[in-house]
C-alpha positions as CSV (number, residue, x, y, z in Angstrom):
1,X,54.9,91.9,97.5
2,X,56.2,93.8,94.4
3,X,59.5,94.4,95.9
4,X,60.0,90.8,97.4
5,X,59.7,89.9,94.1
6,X,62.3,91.8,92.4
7,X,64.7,91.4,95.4
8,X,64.0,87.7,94.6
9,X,64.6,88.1,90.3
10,X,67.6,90.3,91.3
11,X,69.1,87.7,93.4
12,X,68.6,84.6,90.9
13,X,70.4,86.7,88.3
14,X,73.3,87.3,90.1
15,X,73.6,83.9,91.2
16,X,72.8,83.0,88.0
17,X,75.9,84.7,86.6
18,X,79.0,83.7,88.3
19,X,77.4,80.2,87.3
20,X,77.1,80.8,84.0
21,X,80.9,82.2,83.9
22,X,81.9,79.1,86.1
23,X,81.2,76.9,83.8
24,X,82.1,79.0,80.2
25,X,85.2,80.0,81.5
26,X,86.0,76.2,83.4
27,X,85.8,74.8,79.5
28,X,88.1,77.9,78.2
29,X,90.6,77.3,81.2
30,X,90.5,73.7,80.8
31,X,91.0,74.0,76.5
32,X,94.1,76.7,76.9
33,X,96.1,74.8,79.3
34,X,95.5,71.7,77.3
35,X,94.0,69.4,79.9
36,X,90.8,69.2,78.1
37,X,90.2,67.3,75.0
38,X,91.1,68.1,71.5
39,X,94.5,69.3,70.0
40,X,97.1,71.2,71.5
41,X,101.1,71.8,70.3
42,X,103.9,71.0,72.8
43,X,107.4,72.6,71.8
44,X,110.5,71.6,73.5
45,X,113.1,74.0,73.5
46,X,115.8,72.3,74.1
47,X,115.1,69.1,72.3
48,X,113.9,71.1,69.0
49,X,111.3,69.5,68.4
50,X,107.1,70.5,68.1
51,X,104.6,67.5,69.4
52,X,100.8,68.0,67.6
53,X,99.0,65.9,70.6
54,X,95.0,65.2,70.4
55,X,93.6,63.3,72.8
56,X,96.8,63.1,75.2
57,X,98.9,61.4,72.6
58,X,101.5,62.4,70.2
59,X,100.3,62.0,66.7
60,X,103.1,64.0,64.7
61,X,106.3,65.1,66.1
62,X,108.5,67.5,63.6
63,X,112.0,68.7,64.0
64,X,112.0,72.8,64.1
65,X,115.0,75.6,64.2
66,X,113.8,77.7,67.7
67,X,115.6,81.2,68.6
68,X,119.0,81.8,69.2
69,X,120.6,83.1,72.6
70,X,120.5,86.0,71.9
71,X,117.0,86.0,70.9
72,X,114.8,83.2,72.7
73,X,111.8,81.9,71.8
74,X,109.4,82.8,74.6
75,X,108.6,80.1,77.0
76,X,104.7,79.7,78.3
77,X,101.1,79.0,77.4
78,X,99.9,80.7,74.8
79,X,97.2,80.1,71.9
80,X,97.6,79.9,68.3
81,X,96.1,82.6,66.6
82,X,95.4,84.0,62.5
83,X,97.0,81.6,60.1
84,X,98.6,83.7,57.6
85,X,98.9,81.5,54.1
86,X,101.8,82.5,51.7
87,X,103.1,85.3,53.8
88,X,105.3,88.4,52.6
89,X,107.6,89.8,54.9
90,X,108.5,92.9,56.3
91,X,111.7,94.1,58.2
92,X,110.7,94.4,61.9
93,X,112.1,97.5,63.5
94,X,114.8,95.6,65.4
95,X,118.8,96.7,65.1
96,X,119.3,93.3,63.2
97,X,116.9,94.3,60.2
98,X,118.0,97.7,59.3
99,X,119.1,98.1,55.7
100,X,116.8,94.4,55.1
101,X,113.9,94.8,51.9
102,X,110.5,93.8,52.7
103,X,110.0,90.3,50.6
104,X,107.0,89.4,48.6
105,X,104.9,86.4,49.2
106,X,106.9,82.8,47.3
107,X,110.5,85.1,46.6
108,X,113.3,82.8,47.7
109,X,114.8,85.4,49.8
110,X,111.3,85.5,51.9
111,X,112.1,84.0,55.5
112,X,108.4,83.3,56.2
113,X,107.9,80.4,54.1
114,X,104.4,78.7,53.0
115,X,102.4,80.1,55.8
116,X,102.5,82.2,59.1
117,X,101.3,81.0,62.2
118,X,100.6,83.5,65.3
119,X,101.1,83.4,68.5
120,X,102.7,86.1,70.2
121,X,102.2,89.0,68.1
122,X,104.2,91.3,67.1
123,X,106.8,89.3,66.5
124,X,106.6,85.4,67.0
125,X,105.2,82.9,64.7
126,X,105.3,79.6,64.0
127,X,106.3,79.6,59.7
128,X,108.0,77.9,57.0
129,X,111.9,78.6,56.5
130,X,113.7,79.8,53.6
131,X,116.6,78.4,55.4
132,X,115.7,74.7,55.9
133,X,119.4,73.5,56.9
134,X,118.5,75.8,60.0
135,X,116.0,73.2,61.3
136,X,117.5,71.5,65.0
137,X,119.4,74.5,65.3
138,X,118.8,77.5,68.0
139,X,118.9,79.9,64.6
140,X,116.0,82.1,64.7
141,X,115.4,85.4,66.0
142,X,112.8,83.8,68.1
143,X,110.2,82.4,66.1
144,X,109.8,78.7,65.5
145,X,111.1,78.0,62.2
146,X,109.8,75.2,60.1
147,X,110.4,73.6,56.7
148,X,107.7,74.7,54.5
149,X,105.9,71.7,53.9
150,X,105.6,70.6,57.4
151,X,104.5,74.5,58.5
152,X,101.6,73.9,56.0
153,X,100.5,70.5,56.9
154,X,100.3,72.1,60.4
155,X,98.6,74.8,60.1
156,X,96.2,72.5,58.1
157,X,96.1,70.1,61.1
158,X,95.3,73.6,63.4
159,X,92.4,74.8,61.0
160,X,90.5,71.5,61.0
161,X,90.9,71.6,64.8
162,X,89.0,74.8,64.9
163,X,91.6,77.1,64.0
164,X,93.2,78.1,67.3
165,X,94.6,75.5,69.7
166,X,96.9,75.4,73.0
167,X,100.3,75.8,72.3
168,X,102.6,74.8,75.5
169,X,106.4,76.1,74.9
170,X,108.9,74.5,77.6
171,X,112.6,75.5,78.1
């Protein structure tokens, strides 16, 4: 009788799990490919531009700078991750960057801009421009480049949304 028993509370648990997991990861699945509700960012390459949907519809469209040839944004699905306000910057250790200072956080000569967005770490973010004349060109070394004031009035639209959201990235 004892062991009936426990082959019976063995068996609900693991039945119990997968279901439980189901239906977590069916929301999570649902949330990062940005079929369920709520926000999500849609970048398009080669129109430069970044779509803030909720809902299924556009609510703000800006224009943004994406990478050059030679240095592509990434395509995919990803998720936006830490927001970073008033960023300083640091050389990467890429051959373009040698001999470049690190910049503190508001110097002019500070690429990153108002506020770092992550979303492919190490090296691609979603931040303000010292360069703002860069914006609807392929100019970057692969980030997504915006002015400063629209960077921050996105990242403010991502942090009342939760603080990470889908962000869909198409050729």
């Amino acid at each position: 009788m004892r062991d009936s028993r426990h082959y019976l509370q063995l068996a609900l648990f693991l039945v119990a799990i997968p279901i439980a997991a189901a239906v977590l990861f069916r929301y999570d699945v649902l949330d990062f490919f940005g079929q369920g509700p709520g926000m999500e960012l849609r970048v398009d390459l080669s129109e430069r531009r970044l779509r803030v949907v909720e809902n299924g519809k556009t609510i703000k469209t800006y224009a943004i700078a994406v990478g050059r040839p030679s240095n592509p944004t990434p395509t995919g699905r990803f998720r936006t991750g830490r927001i970073e306000w008033n960023p300083s910057w640091n050389p990467p250790n890429s051959p373009w960057a040698r001999g470049m200072k690190p910049r503190k956080p508001g110097d002019p000569q500070n690429p990153m801009q108002g506020v770092k967005i992550y979303f492919r770490e190490p090296a691609y973010y979603i931040h303000g421009t010292n360069d703002p004349a860069s914006i609807g060109q392929a100019a970057s070394r692969g980030c997504i480049r915006m002015t400063p004031d629209d960077a921050r009035e996105l990242a403010r639209m991502i942090e009342r949304a939760g603080g990470s959201v889908p962000l869909i990235i198409s050729p």
